[in-house]
Every structure is written in structure tokens, then in C-alpha cells.
BAVEX-345952 format. One line per field, with one value per atom (N, C-alpha, C): z, y, x. Coordinates in nm, 4 decimals, always signed. Last residue first. Layout:
<guvexs>
z	Z|...
y	Y|...
x	X|...
</guvexs>
This chain:
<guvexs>
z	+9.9357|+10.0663|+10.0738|+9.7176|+9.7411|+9.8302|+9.6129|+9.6924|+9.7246|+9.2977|+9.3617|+9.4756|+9.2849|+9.2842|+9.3297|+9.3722|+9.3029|+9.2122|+9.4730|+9.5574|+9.5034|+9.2754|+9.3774|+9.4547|+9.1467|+9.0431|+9.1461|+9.3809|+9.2563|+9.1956|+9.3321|+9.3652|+9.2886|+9.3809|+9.3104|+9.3675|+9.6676|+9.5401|+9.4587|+9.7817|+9.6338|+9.5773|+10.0044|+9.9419|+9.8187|+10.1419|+10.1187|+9.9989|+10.2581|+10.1862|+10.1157|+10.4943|+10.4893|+10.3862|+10.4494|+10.5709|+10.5269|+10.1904|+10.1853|+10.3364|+10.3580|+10.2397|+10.2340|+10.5519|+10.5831|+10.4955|+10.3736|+10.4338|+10.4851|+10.2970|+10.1914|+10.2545|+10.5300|+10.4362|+10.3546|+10.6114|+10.6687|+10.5811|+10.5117|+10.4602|+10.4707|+10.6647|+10.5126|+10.4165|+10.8730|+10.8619|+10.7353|+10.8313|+10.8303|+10.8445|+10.8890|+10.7167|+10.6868|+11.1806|+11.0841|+10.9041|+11.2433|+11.2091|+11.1501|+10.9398|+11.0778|+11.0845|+10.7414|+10.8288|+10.9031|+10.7975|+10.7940|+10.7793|+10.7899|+10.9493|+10.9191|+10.5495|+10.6200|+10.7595|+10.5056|+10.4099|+10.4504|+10.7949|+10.6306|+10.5810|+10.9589|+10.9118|+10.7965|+11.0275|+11.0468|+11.0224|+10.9060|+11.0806|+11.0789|+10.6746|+10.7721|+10.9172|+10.5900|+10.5628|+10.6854|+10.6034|+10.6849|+10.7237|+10.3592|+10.5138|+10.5974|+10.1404|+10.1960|+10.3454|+10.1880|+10.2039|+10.2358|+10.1563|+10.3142|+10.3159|+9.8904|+9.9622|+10.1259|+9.7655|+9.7808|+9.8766|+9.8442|+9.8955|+9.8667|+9.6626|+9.8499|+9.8772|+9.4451|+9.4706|+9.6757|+9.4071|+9.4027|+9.4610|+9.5599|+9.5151|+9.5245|+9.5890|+9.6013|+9.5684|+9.8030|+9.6908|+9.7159|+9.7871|+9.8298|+9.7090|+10.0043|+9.8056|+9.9124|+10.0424|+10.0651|+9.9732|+10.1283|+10.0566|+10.0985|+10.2172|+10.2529|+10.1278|+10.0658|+10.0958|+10.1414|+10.0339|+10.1642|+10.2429|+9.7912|+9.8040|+9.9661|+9.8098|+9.8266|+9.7929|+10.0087|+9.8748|+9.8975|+10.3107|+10.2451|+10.1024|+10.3688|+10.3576|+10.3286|+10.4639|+10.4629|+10.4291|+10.2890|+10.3267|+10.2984|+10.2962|+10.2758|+10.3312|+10.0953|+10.2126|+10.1698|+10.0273|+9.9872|+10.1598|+10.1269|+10.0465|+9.9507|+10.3642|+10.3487|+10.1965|+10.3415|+10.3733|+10.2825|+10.3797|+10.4086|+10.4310|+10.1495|+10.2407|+10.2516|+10.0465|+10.0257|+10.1112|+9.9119|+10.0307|+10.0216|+9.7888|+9.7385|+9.8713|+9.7115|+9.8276|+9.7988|+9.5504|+9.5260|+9.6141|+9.8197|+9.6748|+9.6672|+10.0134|+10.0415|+9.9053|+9.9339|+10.0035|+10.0859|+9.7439|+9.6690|+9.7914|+9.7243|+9.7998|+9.7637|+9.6437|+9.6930|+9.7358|+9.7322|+9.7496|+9.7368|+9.6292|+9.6539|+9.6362|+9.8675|+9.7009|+9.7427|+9.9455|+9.9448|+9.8316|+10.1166|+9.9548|+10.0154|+10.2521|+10.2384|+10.1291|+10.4139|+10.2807|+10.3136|+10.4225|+10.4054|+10.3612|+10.6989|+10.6059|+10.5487|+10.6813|+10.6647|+10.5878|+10.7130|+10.8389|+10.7932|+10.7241|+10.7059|+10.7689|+10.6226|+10.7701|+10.6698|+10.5209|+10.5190|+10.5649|+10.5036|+10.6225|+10.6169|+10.1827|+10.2904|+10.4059|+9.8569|+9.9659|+10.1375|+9.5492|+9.6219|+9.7317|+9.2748|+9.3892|+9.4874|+8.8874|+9.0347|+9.1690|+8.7461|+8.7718|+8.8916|+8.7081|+8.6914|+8.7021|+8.7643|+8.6120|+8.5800|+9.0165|+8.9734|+8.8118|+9.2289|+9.0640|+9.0438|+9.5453|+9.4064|+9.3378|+9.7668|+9.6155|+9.5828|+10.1133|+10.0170|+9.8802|+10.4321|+10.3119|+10.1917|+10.7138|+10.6278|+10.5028|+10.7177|+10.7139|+10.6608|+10.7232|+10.7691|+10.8156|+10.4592|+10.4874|+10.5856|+10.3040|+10.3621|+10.4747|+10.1433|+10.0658|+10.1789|+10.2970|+10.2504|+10.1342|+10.4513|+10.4907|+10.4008|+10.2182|+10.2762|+10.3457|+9.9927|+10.1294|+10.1188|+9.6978|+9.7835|+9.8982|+9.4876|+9.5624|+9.5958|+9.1936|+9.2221|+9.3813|+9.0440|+9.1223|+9.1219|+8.8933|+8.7986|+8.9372|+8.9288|+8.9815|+8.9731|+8.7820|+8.7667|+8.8347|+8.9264|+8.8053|+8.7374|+9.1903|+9.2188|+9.0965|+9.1272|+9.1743|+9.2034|+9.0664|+8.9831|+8.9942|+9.3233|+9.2438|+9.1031|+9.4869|+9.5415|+9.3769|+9.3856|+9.3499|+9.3803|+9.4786|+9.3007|+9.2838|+9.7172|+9.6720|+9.5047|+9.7581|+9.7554|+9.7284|+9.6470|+9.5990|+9.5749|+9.9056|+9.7241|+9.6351|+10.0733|+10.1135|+9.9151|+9.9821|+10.0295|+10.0046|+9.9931|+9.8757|+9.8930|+10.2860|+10.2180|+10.1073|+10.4271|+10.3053|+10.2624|+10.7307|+10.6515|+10.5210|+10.8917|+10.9658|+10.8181|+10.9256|+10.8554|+10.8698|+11.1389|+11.0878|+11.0093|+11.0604|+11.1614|+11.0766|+11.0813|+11.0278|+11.0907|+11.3050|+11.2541|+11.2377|+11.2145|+11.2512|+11.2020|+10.9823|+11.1158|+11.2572|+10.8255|+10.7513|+10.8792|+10.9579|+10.9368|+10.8871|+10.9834|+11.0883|+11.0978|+10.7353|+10.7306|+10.8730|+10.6928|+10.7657|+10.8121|+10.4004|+10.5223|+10.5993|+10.2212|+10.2289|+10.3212|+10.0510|+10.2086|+10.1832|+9.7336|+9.8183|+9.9132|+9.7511|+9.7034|+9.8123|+9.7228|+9.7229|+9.6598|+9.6163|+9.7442|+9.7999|+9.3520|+9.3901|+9.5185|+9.3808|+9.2754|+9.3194|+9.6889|+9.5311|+9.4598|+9.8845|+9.8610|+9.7127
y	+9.8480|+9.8014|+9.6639|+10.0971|+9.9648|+9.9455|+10.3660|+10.3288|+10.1803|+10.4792|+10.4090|+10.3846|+10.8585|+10.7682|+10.7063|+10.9774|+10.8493|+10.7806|+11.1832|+11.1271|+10.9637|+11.3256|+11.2733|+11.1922|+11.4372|+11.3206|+11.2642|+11.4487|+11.5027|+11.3816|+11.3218|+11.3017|+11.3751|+11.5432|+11.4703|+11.4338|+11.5799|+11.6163|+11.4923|+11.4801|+11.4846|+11.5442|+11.4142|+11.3235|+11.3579|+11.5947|+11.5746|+11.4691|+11.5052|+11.5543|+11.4938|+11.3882|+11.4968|+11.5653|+11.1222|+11.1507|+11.2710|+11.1612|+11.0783|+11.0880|+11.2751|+11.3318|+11.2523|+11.0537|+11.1944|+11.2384|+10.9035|+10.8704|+10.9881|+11.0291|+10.9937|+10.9584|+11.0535|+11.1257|+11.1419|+10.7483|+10.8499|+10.9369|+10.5343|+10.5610|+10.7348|+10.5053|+10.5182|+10.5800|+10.4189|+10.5211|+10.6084|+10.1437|+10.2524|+10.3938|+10.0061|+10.0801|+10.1207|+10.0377|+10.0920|+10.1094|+9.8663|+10.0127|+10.0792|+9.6787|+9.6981|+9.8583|+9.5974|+9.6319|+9.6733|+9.5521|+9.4505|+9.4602|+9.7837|+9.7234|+9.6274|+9.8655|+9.9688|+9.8897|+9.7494|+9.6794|+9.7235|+9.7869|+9.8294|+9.7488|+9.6800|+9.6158|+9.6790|+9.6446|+9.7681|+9.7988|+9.4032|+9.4072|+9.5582|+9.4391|+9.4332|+9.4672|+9.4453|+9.5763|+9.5766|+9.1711|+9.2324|+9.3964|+9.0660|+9.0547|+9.1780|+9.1775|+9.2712|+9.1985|+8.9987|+9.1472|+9.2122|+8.7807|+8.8054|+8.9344|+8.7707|+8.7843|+8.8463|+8.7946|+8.9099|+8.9326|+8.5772|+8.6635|+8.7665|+8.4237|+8.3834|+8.4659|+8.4808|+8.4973|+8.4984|+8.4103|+8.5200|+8.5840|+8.1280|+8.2012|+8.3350|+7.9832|+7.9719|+8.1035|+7.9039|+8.0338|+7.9671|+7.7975|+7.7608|+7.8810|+7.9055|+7.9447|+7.8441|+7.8540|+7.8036|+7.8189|+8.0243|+7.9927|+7.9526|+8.0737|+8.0848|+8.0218|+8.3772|+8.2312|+8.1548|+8.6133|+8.5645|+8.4005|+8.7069|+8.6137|+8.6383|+8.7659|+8.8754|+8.8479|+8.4982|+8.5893|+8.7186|+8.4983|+8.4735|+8.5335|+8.2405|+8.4325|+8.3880|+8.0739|+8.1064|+8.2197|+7.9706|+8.0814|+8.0828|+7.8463|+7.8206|+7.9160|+7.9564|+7.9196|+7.8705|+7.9357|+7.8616|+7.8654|+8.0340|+8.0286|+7.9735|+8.3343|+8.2036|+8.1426|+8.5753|+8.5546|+8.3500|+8.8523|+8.7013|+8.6508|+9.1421|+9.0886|+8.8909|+9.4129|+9.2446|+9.2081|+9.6937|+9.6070|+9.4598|+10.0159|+9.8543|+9.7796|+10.2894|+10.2170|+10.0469|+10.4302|+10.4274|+10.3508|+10.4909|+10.4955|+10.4784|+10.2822|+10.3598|+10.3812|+10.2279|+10.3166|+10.3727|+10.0329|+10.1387|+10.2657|+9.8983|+9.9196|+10.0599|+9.5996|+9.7829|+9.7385|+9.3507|+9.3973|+9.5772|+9.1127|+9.2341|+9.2699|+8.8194|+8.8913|+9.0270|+8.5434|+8.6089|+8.7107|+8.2360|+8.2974|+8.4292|+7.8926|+8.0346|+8.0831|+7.6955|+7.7135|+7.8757|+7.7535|+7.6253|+7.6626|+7.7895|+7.8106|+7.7055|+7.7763|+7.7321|+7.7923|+8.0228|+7.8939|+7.7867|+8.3784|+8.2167|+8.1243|+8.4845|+8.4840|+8.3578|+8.7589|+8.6458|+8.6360|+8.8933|+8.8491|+8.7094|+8.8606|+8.9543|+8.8578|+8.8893|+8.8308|+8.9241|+8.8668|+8.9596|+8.8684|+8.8364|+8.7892|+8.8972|+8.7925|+8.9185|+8.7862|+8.6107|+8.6540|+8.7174|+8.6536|+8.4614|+8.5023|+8.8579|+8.8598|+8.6735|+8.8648|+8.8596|+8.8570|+9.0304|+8.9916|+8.9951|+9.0797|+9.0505|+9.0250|+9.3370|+9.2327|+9.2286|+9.2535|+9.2847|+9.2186|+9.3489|+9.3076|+9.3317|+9.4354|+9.3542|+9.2892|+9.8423|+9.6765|+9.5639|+10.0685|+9.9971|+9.8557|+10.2253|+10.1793|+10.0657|+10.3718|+10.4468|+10.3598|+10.2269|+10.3421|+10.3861|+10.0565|+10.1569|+10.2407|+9.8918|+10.0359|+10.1025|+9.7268|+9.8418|+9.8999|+9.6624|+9.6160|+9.7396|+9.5500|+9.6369|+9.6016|+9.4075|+9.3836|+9.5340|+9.5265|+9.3817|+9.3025|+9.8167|+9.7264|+9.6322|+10.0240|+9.9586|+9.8045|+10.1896|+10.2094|+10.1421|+10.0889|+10.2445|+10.2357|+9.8565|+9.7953|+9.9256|+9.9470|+9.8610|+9.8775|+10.0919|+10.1567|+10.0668|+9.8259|+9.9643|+10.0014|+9.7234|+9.6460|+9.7306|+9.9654|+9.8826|+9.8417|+9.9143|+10.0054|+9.9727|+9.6541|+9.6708|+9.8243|+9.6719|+9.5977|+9.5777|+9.8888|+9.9330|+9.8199|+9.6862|+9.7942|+9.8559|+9.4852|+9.4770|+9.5863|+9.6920|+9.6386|+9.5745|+9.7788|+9.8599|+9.7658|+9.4863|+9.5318|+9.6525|+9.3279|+9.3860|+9.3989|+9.0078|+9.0899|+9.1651|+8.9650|+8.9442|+9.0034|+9.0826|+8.9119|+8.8581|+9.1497|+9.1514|+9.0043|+9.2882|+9.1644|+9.2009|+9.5877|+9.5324|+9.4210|+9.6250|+9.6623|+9.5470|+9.8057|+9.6669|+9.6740|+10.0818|+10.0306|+9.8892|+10.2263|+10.1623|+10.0597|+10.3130|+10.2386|+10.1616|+10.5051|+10.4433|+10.3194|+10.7681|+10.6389|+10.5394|+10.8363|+10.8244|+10.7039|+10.7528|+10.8381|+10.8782|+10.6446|+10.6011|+10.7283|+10.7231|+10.7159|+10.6987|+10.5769|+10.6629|+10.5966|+10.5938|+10.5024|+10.6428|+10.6494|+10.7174|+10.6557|+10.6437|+10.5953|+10.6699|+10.8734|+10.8396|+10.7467|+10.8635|+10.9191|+10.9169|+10.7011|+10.6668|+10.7551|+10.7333|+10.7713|+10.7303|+10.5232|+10.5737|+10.6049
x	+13.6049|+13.6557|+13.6527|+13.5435|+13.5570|+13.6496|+13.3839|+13.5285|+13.4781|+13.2845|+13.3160|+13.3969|+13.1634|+13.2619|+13.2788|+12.9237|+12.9188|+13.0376|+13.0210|+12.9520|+12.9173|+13.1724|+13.2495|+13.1704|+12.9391|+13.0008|+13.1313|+12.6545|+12.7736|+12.8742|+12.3136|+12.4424|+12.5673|+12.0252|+12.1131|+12.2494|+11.8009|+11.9453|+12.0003|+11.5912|+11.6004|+11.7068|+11.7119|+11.6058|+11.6156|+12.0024|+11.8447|+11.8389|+12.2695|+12.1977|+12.0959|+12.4254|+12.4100|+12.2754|+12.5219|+12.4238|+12.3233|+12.6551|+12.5314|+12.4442|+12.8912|+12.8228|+12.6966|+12.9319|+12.9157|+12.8000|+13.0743|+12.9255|+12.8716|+13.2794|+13.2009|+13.0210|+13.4151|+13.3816|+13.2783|+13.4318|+13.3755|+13.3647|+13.5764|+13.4339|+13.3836|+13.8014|+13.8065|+13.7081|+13.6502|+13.7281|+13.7867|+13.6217|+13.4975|+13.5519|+13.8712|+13.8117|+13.7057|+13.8327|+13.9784|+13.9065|+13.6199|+13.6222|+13.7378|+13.5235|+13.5576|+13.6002|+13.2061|+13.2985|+13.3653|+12.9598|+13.0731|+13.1755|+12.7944|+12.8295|+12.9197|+12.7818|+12.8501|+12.8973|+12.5346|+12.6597|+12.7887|+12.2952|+12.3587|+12.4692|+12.0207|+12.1703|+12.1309|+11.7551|+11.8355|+11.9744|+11.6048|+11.6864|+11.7448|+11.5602|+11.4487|+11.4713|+11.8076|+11.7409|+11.6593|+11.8826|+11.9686|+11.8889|+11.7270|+11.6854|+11.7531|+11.8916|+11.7898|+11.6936|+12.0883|+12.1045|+12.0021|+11.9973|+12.0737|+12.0453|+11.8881|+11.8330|+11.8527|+12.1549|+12.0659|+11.9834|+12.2809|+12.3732|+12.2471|+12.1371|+12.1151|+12.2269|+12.1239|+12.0229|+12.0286|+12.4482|+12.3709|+12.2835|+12.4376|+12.5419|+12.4900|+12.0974|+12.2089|+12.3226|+11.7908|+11.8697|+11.9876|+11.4789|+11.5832|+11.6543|+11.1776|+11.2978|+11.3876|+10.8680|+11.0266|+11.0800|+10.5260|+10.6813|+10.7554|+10.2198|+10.3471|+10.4318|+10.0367|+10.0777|+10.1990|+9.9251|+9.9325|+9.9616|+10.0006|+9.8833|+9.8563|+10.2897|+10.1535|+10.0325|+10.4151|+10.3666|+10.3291|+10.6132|+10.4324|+10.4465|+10.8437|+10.8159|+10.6671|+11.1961|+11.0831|+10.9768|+11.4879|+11.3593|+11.2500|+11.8091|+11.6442|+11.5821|+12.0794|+11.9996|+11.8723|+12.4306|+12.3268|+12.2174|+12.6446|+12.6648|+12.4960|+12.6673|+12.6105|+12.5898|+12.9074|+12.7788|+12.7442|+13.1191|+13.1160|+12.9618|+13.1846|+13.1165|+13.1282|+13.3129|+13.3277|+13.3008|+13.1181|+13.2115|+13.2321|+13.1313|+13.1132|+13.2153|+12.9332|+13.0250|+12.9921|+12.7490|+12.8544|+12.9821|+12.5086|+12.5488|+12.7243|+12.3335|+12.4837|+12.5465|+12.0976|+12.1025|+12.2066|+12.2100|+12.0966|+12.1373|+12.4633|+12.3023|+12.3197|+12.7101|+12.6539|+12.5543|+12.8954|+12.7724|+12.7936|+13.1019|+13.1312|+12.9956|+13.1005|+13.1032|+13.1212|+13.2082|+13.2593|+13.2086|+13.0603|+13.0704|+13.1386|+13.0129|+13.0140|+13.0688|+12.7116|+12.8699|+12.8668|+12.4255|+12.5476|+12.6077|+12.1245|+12.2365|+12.3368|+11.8204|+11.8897|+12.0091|+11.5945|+11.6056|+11.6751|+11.5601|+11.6095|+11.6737|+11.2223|+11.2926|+11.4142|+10.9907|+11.1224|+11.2094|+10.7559|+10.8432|+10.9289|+10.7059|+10.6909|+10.7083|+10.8155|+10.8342|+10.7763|+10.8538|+10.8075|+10.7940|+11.0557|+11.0162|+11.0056|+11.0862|+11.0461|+11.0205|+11.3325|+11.2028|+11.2266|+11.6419|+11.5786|+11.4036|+11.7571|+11.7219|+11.6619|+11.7144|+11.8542|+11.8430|+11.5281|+11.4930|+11.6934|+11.2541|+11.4425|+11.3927|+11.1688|+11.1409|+11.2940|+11.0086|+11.1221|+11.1001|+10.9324|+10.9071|+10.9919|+10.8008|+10.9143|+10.8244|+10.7821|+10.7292|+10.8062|+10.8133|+10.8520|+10.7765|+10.8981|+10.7789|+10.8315|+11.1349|+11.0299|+10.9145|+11.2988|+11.1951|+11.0763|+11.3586|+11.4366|+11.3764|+11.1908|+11.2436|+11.3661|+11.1746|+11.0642|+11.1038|+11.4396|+11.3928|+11.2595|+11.5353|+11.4859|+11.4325|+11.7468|+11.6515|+11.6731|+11.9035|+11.8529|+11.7742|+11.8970|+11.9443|+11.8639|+11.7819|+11.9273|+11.9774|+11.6050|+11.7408|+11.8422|+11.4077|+11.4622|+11.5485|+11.3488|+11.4106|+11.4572|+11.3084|+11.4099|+11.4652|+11.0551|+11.1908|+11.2611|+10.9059|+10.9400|+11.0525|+10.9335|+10.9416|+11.0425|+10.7301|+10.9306|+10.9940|+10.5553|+10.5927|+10.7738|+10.4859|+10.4569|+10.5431|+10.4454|+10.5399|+10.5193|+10.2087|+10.3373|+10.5121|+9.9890|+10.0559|+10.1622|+9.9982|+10.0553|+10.0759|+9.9725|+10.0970|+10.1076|+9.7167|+9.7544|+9.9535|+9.5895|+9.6014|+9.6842|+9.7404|+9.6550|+9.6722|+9.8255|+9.8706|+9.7321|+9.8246|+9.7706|+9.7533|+10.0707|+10.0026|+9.9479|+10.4037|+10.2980|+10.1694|+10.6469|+10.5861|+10.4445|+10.8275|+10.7136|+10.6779|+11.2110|+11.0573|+10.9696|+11.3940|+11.3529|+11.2025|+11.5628|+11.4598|+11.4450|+11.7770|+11.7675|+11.7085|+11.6141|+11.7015|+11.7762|+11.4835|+11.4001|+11.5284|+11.7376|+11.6885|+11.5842|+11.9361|+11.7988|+11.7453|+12.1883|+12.1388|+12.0172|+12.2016|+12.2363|+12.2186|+11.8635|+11.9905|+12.0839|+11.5694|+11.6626|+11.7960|+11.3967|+11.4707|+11.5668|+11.0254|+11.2034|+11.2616|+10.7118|+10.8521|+10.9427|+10.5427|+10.5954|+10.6874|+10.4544|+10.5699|+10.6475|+10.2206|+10.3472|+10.4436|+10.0634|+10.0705|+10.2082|+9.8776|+10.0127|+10.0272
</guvexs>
């Protein structure tokens, strides 16, 4: 896979849909492209990435809340506690910010890109990112929490982001914030 072949999908894109495929044994091929994720995560100014959202449907995902990189492949979680309230974007619904209800503190399971297994424990931040980009693996956007009366609100705007290609640029209405 060449350096340019990642580019993060935009809602509409039906790979962003798909529940990505388990990974048995970490190739060099799969470290690669979680080195490139990694890249385009820290060029796009955000704080995780999932693999299907640049394309690759495999589970796998990198964060970095600014505590270090974590590269993770099939991370599953097997403890929740408490709950938190934040306001989440994504990369692959530009400009749309939602206040989401999510687990205040979890445990997760995943392999390195060793092929070793792992337990993070995450709290506040880190365990609202992580949810998020699990949610990627499952085919869950930031768009499904909410209800439909203020997905209605959205429409327009999602429209626009259905609508246009991979490499346009966004107009300066397309990356006006709406918060829900």
C-alpha cells in the first residue's frame, strides 16, 4: 500500500458501514498501514482513527490523546463504569459535533502490532476515544446517537458530505460547525 492510499471516507461511503474483519496474526503489511493511519490521524489534527475509515476493513485503530500513540488491533471492551457526557466530532462527519452518553471508565482488550495481547484501562477522554473508534469497527457513526427529530437538523449538511468526492475540498459552509 503506497503513502497515498489512505484518505480518510466520508459518511456515505459504505465501507464506514461495514463491520471490519478480525485480525488473527499481525502482518508487516497491517503495521504498515497502522503507521500510516497514525500519520493521517496527526495531519488531520484528530485523536483516533479507525481502519475503515480510511478504507481498510480490518479492526484496527490508533489513539493519541497527547499521553502517547496507541495502535491497537481488534479491540474489544470488556469493562464498563460510570458515565460521561462529551461533545465528540469525527474525522469522517466533518464539522458535526454531537453530545454523546458513553462509559465513563473502561477496560480493553486488543493485540499490539507485535501481535501481543494488551489491557488499557482508559478513563474520561481516552475511554470516550477509544468507544469511538470501536464503534468505527462496528459500522457505528457519531450520526446514530442521535434521535431522529435532530437528525433532521443534520440532513442538509450530511447530504453535502454524502455527496462529494474523495478529493474535493470542503467549502467554507461544509465546515461550519453544527452542534447537537
Amino acid at each position: 500500500m503506497n503513502e497515498t492510499a489512505l484518505k480518510i471516507r466520508i459518511i456515505g461511503d459504505p465501507l464506514l458501514r461495514n463491520k471490519a474483519r478480525k485480525i488473527g496474526r499481525v502482518s508487516d503489511e497491517q503495521r504498515r498501514v497502522l503507521s500510516q493511519m497514525s500519520r493521517l490521524m496527526y495531519e488531520s489534527q484528530g485523536i483516533g482513527l479507525a481502519a475503515p475509515q480510511v478504507g481498510v476493513n480490518e479492526s484496527m485503530i490508533v489513539v493519541d490523546i497527547g499521553s502517547g500513540l496507541y495502535k491497537l488491533i481488534n479491540p474489544k471492551i470488556i469493562k464498563k463504569e460510570g458515565r460521561q457526557v462529551t461533545e465528540e466530532g469525527c474525522l469522517s462527519v466533518p464539522g458535526v459535533y454531537i453530545k454523546i452518553k458513553r462509559a465513563k471508565k473502561i477496560l480493553v482488550e486488543a493485540l499490539d502490532e507485535n501481535s501481543q495481547p494488551v489491557r488499557l484501562q482508559a478513563q474520561d477522554l481516552l475511554a470516550c476515544v477509544l468507544q469511538h473508534e470501536i464503534d468505527h469497527l462496528q459500522g457505528r457513526l457519531i450520526v446514530d446517537y442521535v434521535s431522529f427529530l435532530r437528525k433532521l437538523t443534520l440532513v442538509r449538511k450530511l447530504k453535502k458530505l454524502k455527496n462529494r468526492s474523495e478529493n474535493e475540498k470542503l467549502s467554507e459552509s461544509e465546515r461550519k460547525p453544527v452542534k447537537l
